[in-house]
C-alpha positions as CSV (number, residue, x, y, z in Angstrom):
1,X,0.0,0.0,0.0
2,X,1.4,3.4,-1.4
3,X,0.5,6.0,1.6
4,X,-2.0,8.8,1.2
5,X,0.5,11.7,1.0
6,X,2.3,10.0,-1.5
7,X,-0.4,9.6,-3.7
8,X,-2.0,12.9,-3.0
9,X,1.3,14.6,-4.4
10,X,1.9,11.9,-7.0
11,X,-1.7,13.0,-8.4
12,X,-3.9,10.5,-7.7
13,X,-6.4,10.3,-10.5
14,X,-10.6,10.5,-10.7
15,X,-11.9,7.2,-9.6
16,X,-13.7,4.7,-7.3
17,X,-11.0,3.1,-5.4
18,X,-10.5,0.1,-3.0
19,X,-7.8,1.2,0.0
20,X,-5.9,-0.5,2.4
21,X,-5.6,1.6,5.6
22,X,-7.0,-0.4,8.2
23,X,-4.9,1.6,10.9
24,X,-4.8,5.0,9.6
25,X,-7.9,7.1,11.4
26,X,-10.4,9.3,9.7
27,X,-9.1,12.7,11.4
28,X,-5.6,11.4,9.9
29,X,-7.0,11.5,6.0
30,X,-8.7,14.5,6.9
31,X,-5.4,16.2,7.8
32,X,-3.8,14.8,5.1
33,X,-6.4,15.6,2.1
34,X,-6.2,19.3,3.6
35,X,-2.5,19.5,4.0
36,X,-2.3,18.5,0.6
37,X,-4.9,20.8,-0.5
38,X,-7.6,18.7,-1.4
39,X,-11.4,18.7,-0.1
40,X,-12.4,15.9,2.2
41,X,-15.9,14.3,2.1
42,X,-16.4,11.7,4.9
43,X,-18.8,9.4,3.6
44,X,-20.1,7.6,6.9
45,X,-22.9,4.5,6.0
46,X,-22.0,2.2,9.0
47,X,-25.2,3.1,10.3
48,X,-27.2,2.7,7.4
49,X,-29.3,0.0,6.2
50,X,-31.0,1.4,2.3
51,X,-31.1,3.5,-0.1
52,X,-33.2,6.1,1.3
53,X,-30.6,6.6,4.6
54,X,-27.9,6.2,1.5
55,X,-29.1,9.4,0.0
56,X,-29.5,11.4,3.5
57,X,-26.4,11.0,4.3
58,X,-25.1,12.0,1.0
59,X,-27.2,14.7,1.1
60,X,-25.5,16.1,4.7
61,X,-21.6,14.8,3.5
62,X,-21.7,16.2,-0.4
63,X,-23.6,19.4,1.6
64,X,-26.5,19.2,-1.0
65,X,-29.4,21.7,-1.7
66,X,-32.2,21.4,0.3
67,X,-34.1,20.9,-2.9
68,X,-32.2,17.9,-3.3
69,X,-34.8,14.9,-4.6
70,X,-33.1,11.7,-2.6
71,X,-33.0,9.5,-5.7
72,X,-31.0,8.2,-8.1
73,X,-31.2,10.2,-10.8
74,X,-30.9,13.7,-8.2
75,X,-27.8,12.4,-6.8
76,X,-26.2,11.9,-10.0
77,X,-27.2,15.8,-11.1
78,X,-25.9,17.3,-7.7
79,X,-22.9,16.1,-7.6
80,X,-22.7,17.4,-10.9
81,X,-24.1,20.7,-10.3
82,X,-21.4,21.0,-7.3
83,X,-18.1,19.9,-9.4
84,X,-15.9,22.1,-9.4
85,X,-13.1,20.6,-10.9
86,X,-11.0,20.6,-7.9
87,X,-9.6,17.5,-6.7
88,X,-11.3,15.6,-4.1
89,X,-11.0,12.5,-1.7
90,X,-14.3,10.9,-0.6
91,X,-13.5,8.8,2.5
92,X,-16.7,5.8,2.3
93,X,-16.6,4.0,5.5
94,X,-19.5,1.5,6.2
95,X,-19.5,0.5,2.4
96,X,-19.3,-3.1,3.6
97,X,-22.1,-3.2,6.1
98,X,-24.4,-1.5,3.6
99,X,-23.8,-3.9,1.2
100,X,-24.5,-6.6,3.5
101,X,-27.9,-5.2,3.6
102,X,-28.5,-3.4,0.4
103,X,-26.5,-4.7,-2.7
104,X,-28.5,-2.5,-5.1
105,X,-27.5,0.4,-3.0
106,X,-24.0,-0.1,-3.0
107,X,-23.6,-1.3,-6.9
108,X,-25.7,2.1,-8.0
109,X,-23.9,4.6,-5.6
110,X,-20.4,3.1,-7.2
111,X,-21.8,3.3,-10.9
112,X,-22.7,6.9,-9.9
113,X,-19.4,7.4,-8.0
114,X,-17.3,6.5,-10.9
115,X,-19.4,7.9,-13.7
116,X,-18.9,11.3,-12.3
117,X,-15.3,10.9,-11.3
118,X,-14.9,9.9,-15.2
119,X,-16.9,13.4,-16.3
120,X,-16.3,16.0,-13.4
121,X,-12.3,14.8,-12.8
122,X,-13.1,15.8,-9.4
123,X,-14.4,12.7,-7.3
124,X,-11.5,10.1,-5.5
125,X,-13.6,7.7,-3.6
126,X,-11.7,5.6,-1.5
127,X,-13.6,2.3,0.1
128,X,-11.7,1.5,3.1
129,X,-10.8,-2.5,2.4
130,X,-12.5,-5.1,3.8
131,X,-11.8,-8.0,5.4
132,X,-13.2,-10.0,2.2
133,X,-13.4,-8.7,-0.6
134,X,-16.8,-9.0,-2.7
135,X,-17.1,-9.3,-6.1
136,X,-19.2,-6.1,-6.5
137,X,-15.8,-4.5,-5.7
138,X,-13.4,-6.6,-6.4
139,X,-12.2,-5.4,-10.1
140,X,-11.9,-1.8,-8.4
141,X,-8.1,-1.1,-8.6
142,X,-6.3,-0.9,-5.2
143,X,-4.4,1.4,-3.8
């Protein structure tokens, strides 16, 4: 594993990736995004079992307008709408245990994930590993 300030500065490309930090604590990519002058999105679904809690708590993370539709086809425009071009790191945590309960949720959120990562150049979404590694994920390249 290539550590996050290494690839921050080596200029780590759009794109959904799989990451193996295990040890390294949220507050320390936080620090690290920002030092490098990245945004930081924390991305927290531990807690959440659907769809519908999927897209609240995109809605509070990506900081999206209070008009915002919580579906599918909303989430994909907002994050849109909000690109700015600048470069930025979404930290997903609790990918796995929403996926245990939702698959759709999971496989739709990374098709949208990586389809605006690919258009808005903006979006580095890092799923912290797993201890298994599903096949949903498991052609995402590592880092």
């Amino acid at each position: 594993m290539t550590d996050l300030h290494t690839l921050l500065a080596n200029g780590l490309r759009p794109g959904v990736y799989r990451w193996h930090a295990h040890k390294t604590s949220t507050d320390a990519v936080r620090r690290t995004v920002g030092a490098a002058g990245w945004n930081f999105v924390l991305l927290d679904t531990t807690q959440v079992p659907d769809k519908a809690g999927f897209l609240d708590v995109c809605a509070t993370a990506f900081d999206l307008p209070r008009w915002f539709g919580r579906n599918w086809d909303a989430l994909a425009d907002s994050l849109s709408d909000r690109s700015t071009g600048e470069p930025e790191v979404v930290l997903w945590e609790g990918w796995r245990e929403l996926l245990d309960h939702d698959h759709d949720t999971v496989d739709v959120a990374l098709q949208i994930f990586g389809e605006d990562a690919k258009e808005s150049g903006q979006l580095r979404v890092l799923l912290r590993e797993a201890h298994d590694v599903p096949d949903l994920v498991n052609d995402l390249p590592e880092l």
